[in-house]
N, C-alpha and C positions, 0 to 999 in steps of 0.2 A: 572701628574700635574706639571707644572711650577714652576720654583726653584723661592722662592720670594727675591726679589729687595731688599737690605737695606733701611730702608724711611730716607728722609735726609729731616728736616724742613726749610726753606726759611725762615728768619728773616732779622729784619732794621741791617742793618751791627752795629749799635751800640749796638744792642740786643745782638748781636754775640761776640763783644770786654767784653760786660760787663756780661753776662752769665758765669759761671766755665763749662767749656769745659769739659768730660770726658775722660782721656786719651785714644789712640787710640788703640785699643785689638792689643796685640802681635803673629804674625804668622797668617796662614789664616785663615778664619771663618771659619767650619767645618757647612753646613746649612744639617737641615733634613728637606724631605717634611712632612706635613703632610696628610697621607690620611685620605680624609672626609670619607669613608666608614668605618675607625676605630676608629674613635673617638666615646668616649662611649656619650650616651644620658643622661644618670645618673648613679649614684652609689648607691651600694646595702647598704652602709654606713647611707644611708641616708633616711630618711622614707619619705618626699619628693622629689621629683623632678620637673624641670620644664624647658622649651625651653628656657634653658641660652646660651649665643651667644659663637659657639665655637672657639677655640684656630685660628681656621685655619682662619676665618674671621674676627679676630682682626684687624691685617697687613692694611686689605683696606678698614676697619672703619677710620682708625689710616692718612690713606692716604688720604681719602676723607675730613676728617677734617683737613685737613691740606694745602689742597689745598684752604679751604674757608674762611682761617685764616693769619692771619699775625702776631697772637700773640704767637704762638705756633712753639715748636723744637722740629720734634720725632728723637730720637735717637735710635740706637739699641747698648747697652752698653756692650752685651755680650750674651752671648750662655748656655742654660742648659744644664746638664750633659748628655741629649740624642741629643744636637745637634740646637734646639729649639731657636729662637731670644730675647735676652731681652728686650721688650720695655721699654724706659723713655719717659715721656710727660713732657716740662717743658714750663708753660703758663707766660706769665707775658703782660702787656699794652705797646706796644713799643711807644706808644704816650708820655712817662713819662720816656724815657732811662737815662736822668740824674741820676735817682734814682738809677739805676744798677750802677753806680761808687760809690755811696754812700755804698751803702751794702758790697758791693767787697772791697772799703776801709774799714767799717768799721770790716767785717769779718778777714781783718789782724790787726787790733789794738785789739781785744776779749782777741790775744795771745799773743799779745806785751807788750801793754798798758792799758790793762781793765779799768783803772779810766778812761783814756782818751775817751776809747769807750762813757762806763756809761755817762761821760759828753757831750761828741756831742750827745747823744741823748737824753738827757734834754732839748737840745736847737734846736735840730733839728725834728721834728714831723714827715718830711716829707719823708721818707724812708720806705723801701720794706720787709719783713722779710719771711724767705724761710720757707714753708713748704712742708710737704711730707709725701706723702699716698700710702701706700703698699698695692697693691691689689694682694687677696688670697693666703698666701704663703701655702697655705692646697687646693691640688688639688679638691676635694669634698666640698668644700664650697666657692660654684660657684659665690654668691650673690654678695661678694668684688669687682669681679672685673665687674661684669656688672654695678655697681653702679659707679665704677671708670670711666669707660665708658661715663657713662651719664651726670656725672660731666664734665669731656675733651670735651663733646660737649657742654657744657651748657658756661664755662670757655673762650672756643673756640670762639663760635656767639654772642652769647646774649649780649644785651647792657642793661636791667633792671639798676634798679639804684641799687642792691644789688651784682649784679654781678660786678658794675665798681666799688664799693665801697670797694671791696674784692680784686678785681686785682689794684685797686690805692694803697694800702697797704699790697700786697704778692706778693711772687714769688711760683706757682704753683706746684711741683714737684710731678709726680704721675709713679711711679714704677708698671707698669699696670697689668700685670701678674707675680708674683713672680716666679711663679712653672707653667710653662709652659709643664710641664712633666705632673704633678698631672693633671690637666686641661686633657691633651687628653686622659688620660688614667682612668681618673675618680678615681685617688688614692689621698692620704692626704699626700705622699712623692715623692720626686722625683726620676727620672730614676735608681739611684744609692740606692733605697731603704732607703734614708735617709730622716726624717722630718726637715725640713731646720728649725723652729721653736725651733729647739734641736740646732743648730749649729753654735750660735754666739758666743759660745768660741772659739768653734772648727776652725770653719772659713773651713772646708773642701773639702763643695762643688764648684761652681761656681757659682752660684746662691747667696748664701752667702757672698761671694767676692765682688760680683758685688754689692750688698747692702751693705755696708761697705766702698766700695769705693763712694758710693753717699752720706753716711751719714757724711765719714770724707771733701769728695771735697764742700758738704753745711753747713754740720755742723746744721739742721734745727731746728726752734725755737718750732713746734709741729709736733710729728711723729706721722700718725694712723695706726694702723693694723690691717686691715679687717677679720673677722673670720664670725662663724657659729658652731652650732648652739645651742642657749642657751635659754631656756624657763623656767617660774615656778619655777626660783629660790627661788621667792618670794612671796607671795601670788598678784599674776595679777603682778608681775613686770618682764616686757619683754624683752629677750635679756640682754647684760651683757655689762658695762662701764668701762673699768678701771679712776681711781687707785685702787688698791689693800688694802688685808689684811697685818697685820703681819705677820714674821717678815718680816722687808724691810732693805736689804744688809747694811750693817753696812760704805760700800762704798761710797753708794751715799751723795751728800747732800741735803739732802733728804725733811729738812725743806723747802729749794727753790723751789724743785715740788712741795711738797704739798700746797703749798701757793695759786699754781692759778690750777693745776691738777683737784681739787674737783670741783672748782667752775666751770672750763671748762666742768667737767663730766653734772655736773646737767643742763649748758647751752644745751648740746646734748641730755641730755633727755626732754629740753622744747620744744627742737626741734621737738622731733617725737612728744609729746602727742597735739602741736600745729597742728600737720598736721594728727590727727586721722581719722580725718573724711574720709580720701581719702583712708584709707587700706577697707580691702575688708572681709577678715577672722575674724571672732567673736573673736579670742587671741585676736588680735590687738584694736579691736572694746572696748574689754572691760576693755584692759590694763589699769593700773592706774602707770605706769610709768616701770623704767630701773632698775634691778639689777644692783648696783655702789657697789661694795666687803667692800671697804674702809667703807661706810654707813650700808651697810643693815646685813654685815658677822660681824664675829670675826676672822677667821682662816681658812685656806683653799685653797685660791686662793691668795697667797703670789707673791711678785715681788723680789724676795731674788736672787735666779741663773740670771744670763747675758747672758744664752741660749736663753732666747726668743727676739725677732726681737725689741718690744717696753724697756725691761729693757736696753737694752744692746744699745738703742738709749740714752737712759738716762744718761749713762755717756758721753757721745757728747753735753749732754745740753740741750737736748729734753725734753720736756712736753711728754712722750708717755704716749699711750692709748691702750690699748685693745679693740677691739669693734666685740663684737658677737653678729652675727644678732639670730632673735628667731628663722625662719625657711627657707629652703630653696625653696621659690617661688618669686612670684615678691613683695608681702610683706614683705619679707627679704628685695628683695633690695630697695624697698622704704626705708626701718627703717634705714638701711647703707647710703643714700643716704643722709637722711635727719640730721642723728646724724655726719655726715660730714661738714655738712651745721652749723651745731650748732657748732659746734669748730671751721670754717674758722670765723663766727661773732663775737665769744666769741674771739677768736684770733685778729681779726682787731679791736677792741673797747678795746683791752687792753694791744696792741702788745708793747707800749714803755715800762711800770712796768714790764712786760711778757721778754724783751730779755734783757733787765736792770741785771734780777736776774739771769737769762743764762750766762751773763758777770758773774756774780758775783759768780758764781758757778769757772767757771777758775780764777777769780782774787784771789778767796782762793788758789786754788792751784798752783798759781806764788806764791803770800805772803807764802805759808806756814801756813796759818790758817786755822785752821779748828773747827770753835769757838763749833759745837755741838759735836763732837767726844770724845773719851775720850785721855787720855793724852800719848803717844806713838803708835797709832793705827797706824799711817801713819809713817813711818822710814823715814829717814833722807836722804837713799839712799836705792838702791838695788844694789849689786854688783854682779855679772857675771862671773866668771872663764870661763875658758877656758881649754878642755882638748888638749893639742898640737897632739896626737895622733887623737883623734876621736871628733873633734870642729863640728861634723853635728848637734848634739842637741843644743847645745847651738845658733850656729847661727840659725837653724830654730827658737829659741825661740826670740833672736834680729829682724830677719825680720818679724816673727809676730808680734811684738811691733811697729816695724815701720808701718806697714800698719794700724795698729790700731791711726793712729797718738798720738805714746808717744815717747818724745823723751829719745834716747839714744846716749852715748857717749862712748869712747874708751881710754883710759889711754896709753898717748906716753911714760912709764915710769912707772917703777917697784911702788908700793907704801905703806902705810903701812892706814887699816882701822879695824874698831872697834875690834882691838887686835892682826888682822890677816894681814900676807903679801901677798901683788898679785903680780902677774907676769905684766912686760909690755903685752900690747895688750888685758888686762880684759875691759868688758865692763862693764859700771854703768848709773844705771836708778836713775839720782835726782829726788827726789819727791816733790822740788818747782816748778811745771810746770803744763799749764792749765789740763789736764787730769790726774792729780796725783790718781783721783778713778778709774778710770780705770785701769791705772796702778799697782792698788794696790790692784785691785780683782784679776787681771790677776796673779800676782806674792806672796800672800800671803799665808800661810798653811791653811788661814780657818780656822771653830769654830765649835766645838758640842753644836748644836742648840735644843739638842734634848729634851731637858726641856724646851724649850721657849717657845712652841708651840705642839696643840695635831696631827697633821700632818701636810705635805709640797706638794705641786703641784707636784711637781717633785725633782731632784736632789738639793739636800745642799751642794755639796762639788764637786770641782772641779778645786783645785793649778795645774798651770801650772807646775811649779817645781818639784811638786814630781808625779805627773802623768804622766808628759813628760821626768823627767827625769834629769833633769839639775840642776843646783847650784845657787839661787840666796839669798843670804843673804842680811838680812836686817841690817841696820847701823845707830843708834839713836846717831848717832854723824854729825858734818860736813866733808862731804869728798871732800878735797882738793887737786887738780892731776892735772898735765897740762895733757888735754885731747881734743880729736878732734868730732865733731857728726860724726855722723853713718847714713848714707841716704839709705845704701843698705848694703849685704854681700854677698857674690857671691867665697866662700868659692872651694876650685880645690885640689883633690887631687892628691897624690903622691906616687910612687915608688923608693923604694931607695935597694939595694944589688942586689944580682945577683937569690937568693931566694934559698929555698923556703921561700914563704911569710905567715905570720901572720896576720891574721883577726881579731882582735880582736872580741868577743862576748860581744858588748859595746853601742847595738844603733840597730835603726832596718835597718838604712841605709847600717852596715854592713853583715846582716843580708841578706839584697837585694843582697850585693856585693857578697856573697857566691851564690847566687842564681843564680845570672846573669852569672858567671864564672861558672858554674856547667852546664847551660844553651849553654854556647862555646864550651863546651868539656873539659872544664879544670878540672883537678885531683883535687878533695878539701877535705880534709881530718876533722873530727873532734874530739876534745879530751873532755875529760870526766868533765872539766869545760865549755866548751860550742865552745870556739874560736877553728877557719876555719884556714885551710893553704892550699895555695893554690900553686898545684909544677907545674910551669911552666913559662917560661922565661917572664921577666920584658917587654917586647916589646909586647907580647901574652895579657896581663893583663893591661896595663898602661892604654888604653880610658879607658873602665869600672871603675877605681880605682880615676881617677883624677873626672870623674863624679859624686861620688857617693862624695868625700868631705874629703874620709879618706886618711890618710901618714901611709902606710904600709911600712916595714923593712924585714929584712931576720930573720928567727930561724927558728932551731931546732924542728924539728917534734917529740912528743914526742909518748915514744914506744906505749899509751894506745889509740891514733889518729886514728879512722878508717874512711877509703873512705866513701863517703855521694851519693848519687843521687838523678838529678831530679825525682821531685814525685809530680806525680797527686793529688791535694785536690777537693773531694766534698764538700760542704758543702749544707746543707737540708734549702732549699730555705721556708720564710714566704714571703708568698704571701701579707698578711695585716692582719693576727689576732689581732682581739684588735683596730685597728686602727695604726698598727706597724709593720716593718718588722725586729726585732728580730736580726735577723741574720745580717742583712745590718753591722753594725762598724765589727762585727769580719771580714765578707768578705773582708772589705775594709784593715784590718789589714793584711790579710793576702797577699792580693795587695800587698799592700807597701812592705810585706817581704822578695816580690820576688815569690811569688810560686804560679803556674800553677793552678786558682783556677773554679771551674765550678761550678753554683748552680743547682740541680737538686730537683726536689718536690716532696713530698711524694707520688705522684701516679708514679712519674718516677720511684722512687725505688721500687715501689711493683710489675710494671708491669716489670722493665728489671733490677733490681739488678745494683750491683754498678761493675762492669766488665772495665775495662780500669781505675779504679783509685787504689789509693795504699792508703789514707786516706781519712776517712769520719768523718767529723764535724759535728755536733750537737750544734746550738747555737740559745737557744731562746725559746720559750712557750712550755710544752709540750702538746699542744693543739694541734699542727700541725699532734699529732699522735692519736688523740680522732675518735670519730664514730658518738659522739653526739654532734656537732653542729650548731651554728646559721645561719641564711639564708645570714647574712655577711659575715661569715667566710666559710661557703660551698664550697665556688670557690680555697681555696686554703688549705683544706685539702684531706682527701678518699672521692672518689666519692662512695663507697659501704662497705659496713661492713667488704669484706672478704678481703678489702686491707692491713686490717692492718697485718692479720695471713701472707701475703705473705711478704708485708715486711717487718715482724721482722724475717723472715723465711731466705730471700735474705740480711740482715743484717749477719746473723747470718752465713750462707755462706762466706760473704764476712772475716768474721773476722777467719773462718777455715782456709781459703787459705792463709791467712799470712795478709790481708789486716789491719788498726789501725783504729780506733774508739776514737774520743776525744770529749768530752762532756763539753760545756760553760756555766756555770751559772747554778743559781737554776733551771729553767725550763727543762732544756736541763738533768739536775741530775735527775731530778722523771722521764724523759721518760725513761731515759737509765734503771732504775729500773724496768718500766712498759718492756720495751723489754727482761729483764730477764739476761740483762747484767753486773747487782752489785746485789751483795746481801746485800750491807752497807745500813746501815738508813742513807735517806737525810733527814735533820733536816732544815726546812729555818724559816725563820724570816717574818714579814709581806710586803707585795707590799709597803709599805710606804716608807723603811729602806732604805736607803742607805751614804754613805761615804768611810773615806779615813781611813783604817785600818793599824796597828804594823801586820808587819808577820813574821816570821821565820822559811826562806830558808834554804833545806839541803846546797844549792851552788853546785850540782852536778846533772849529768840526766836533767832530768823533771825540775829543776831550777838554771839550769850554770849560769851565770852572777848574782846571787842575794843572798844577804846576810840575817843572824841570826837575824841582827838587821835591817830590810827593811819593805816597805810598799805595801801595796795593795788598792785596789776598789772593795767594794762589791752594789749591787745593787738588793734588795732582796736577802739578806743573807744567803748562803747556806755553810752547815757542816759538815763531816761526821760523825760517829762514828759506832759502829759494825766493825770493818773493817777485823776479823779475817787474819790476817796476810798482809795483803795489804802492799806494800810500798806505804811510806807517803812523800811526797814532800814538803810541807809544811804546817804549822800548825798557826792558827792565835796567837797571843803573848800572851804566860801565864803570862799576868797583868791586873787587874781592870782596865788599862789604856790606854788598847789597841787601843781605839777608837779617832782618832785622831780629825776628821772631819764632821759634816754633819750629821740626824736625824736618831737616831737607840735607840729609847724608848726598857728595857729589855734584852738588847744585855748579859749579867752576862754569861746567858748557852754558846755561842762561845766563849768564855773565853779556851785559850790554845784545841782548838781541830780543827780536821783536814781540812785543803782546799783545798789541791789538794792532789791526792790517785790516785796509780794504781794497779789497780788489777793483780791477782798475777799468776795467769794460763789462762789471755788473755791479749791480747793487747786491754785494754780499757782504760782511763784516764777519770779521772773528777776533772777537774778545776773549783772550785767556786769561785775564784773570776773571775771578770770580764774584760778578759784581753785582749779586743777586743772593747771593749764599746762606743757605736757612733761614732769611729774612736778618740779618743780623749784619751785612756790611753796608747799612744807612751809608755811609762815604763815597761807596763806590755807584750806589744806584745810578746816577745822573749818566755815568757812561750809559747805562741802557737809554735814556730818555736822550742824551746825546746821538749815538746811533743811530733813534727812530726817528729824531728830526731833521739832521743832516741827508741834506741831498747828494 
């Protein structure tokens, strides 16, 4: 098959001056083909299926309309994690280009000037306002993006009076296939096993990236996000609308969505029950209208985390939406298609009150008001230390900011804030600036929510700071510093003495740097706090060392340091239990630490045992090691009953011969039991549970770099006790008050009892908490790398 062409769309050269450009991807494209002979037909995920247009025919749909159009730019903005082309479609009337200087202008006054905005557009009517529709970021719910489709064509040709009436007053933005991975492969994550839907904090994949960078470069007035599939939530109400239930992030301002969010919802549901007649299926037939959470819930389907695609546009100023179709056939994509259609109208008949209150969202956070809040929720500042030795955390935590568009600044001079002195070169985040809520999710400790509400959608708690790692203090004063902004960090490190050299155990990038040098050949020694030394001349080590970001020194190897080597990691590959692959953030954890990592699946290990590796990880459902079940999950557990005796058999082997076994999280704790590897009671908590916990590290072994007084992430809470003689590595905080962050209704019983334990006559570990978790607890990784080195 033929390597496909980048599409480049042909526009009025003033479409092109007045359009935001995409920046242009750095280094070469990396293209994969796709073969039509592997692309699935459907998903076992899915109790329908239907001849949805696949991945590999998009490209010369995309091209065909494009050549029949003059309204239309396809872009290809970036590349999925297996390789895959991003497509962007951005439609607008190039008969009306005046209008694109207007927007363009007044998209820099929103952050300038917000009254000024607010006031030209009292006066002016006659302007464009961008929206943007993300099609299927869930590989298995096909419906989004064929319906994206059909819009780009309808957008594209058509001259009806509701199509010009639509393109006189929008700019079109459609995100066409999110997960071009999920697509060919018929899964709900992408190539890297990640649900991109999970990873708008994280920001980890490229995929992610690349939607981020279209939300910050448009900044759009309505975001949709196409899903599937939801039915019966209500009696005859089909399919699901956002807005949401309680609670709703304490971040947002959140009276401004609500304002026109509801009323947009119920415009998209007049939508489809206006167009009943044309579905085909009796659901559809006899619907009496759309699951809206906000209306028909109390609890349950919350917009609280800034993981998913539409919350996490919200703080950019978006009206987002949720929009789950009922089923996956072409009555899905009717009802997608049509509740589209209901928000571009609901949108153009109310766009100037509609981007008015979008201003009026960053004009509070220039002014500093934030009139529905309570009264210090927002700080004054966030201030940023700097550690001179090991600054890799901290600046990844500034260039995340930056791409998030929040600005940051840098202090030309030592200074003194709310009590405390900083050194020159700290960074500080003012929170008078349009994005101060986003800012201020991203950088806050977060709340125990867990009386608020009788459960959560997903995760409550999620500080960048103590999760990743870093220092940001909050400052309810004014901080005044001559200081410069920060556009980039590009942070190089360094060697100094003639060595041997000190690694500090401080970051996972040093972590890497042990890894990569162990990788050269070089001698790395470790001591029984955790930090690397590395014996071998400053010239042998310097690329590695300036890449990685860290300023290593000479010292003294101390006498209890022993030699380390490269070591093979398995880890026990979920193929999609649950709709999840489980295991995906510790893998990716383990990446980043540097270490030689292979996933192998439970039929690999029963049929050939784990032979050529030296540890085997365990992270994720213990389902992967069941007999019994469902016809979705069949593909990626035992094909036959007697797999499992063999691989707990070839486990069991593996851990005679010298090889280590480490066990992630609650699920990964009952297998390990189930294979006869602990005798401890694992005690967990319910699937609903999770947050940011008080722990207390021995600081040695099993958890060098972490202190008495330190934190954790649990995620279905798991505990041990029984441990006859075990060493105990840490134990969660003997206080009522352990619980820092985030919903864990009855937590009283993990009150002071054990989270990570090793047993005592094998090499086996079990880490409860979660120290690998969608790639997004950078703080906790080092336990993994701690476990694999410890003898």
């Amino acid at each position: 098959m033929k390597k496909k062409k980048v599409i480049t769309g042909l526009l009025a050269a003033s479409l092109l001056v007045s359009v935001p450009i995409t920046p242009a991807l750095a280094g070469s494209v990396k293209w994969v083909n796709v073969n039509v002979n592997e692309e699935q037909d459907g998903s076992l995920f899915n109790s329908e299926n239907y001849d949805f247009m696949k991945f590999s025919e998009i490209g010369k749909k995309l091209e065909s309309i494009n050549k029949q159009s003059n309204r239309v730019k396809v872009e290809v903005t970036g590349t999925s994690s297996q390789g895959y082309p991003l497509y962007v479609v951005t439609i607008a009337d190039p008969k009306s280009q005046g209008k694109f200087g207007k927007i363009q202008s007044l998209r820099k006054q929103m952050f300038k000037n917000p009254e000024k905005a607010q006031d030209w557009i009292a006066n002016n009517p006659d302007f464009k306002v961008p929206i943007m529709i993300n099609g299927s970021i869930h590989g298995t719910e096909f419906v989004g993006t064929d319906a994206v489709l059909q819009l780009i064509e309808r957008f594209a040709l058509d001259n009806d009076a509701e199509t010009k009436e639509i393109l006189e007053n929008n700019i079109l933005i459609f995100n066409v296939v999110q997960n071009p991975d999920g697509r060919v492969d018929a899964t709900r994550f992408n190539g890297e096993g990640v649900d991109l839907n999970r990873d708008f904090i994280t920001q980890s994949q490229p995929e992610t990236q690349q939607t981020v960078e279209l939300l910050t470069e448009w900044n759009p007035m309505v975001f949709l996000d196409t899903h599937g599939y939801v039915k019966n939530y209500g009696p005859n109400l089909q399919g699901l609308i956002e807005p949401c239930t309680p609670p709703h992030n304490p971040n947002y301002e959140y009276d401004l969505y609500q304002k026109w969010a509801f009323g947009q919802a119920e415009a998209m549901e007049a939508e489809i029950m206006a167009d009943q007649s044309s579905y085909e299926g009796n659901l559809y037939q006899s619907m009496k209208g759309s699951y809206i959470p906000q209306r028909d819930d109390a609890a349950g389907w919350d917009d609280y985390p800034p993981i998913f695609t539409p919350m996490y546009a919200m703080y950019h100023g978006a009206y987002g939406h949720t929009l789950e179709a009922p089923t996956n056939d072409e009555d899905g994509v009717r009802w997608m298609y049509n509740a589209i259609m209901g928000s571009l109208k609901y949108a153009t008949e109310n766009k100037q009150e509609m981007i008015s209150d979008q201003i009026e969202m960053f004009k509070r956070g220039i002014n500093f008001d934030h009139p529905f809040h309570d009264e210090g929720h927002f700080p004054n500042a966030y201030i940023l230390p700097v550690d001179e030795k090991d600054p890799t955390v901290t600046e990844k935590a500034v260039n995340h900011l930056l791409k998030n568009d929040i600005e940051v600044v840098q202090s030309s001079k030592a200074f003194t804030a709310g009590g405390k002195s900083y050194a020159k070169g700290t960074y500080i985040v003012q929170m008078d600036q349009a994005k101060a809520g986003l800012a201020n999710t991203m950088l806050w400790d977060g709340e125990d929510i867990s009386n608020d509400t009788p459960a959560m959608y997903d995760i409550s708690a999620w500080s960048l700071p103590e999760l990743w790692g870093f220092e940001a203090n909050p400052v309810h004063e004014a901080v005044t510093v001559v200081a410069s902004k920060v556009n980039n960090v590009a942070g190089k490190g360094s060697v100094s003495g003639k060595g041997p050299f000190l690694i500090p155990n401080s970051s996972v990038k040093a972590v890497e740097l042990a890894n990569i040098l162990l990788s050269q050949g070089v001698t790395v020694k470790r001591d029984a706090e955790g930090n690397f030394y590395a014996e071998a001349a400053s010239n042998k080590i310097s690329a590695a060392v300036k890449e990685s970001g860290l300023k290593i020194g000479t010292a003294e190897v101390p006498a209890d340091a022993k030699a380390i080597e490269s070591l093979n990691v398995a880890i026990l590959k979920d193929g999609g239990m649950g709709k999840v692959q489980s295991h995906s953030g510790t893998k990716l954890a383990l990446k980043r630490l540097g270490f030689n990592v292979t996933e192998v699946t439970p039929v690999e290990v029963a049929n050939t045992g784990l032979t050529g590796f030296d540890v085997f990880v365990y992270s994720g459902t213990e389902s992967l090691i069941s007999t019994n079940l469902s016809n979705a999950n069949k593909e990626f557990g035992f094909e036959t009953a007697g797999q499992l005796t063999t691989f707990k058999e070839n486990v069991h082997a593996f851990l005679n011969n010298g090889g280590k076994y480490i066990a992630v999280g609650a699920g990964a704790s009952r297998a390990t039991k189930t294979l006869g590897l602990t005798n401890n009671t694992i005690n967990t908590a319910g699937s609903n549970s999770n947050g940011i916990v008080k722990v207390s590290y021995e600081g040695e072994g099993l958890t060098a770099g972490y202190d008495q007084d330190d934190l954790g992430f649990v995620y279905r809470p798991v505990w041990y006790t029984g441990l006859n003689g075990d060493e105990v590595g840490a134990t969660i905080a003997d206080s009522e008050e352990f619980f820092v962050a985030g919903h864990w209704r009855g937590n009283a019983p993990a009150q002071g009892q054990a989270v990570i334990v090793k047993e005592q006559d094998k090499d086996v570990t079990l880490i409860g908490l979660e120290a690998g978790f969608r790639d997004h607890t950078d703080y906790l990784f080092r336990l993994l790398s701690n476990a694999i080195f410890t003898k």
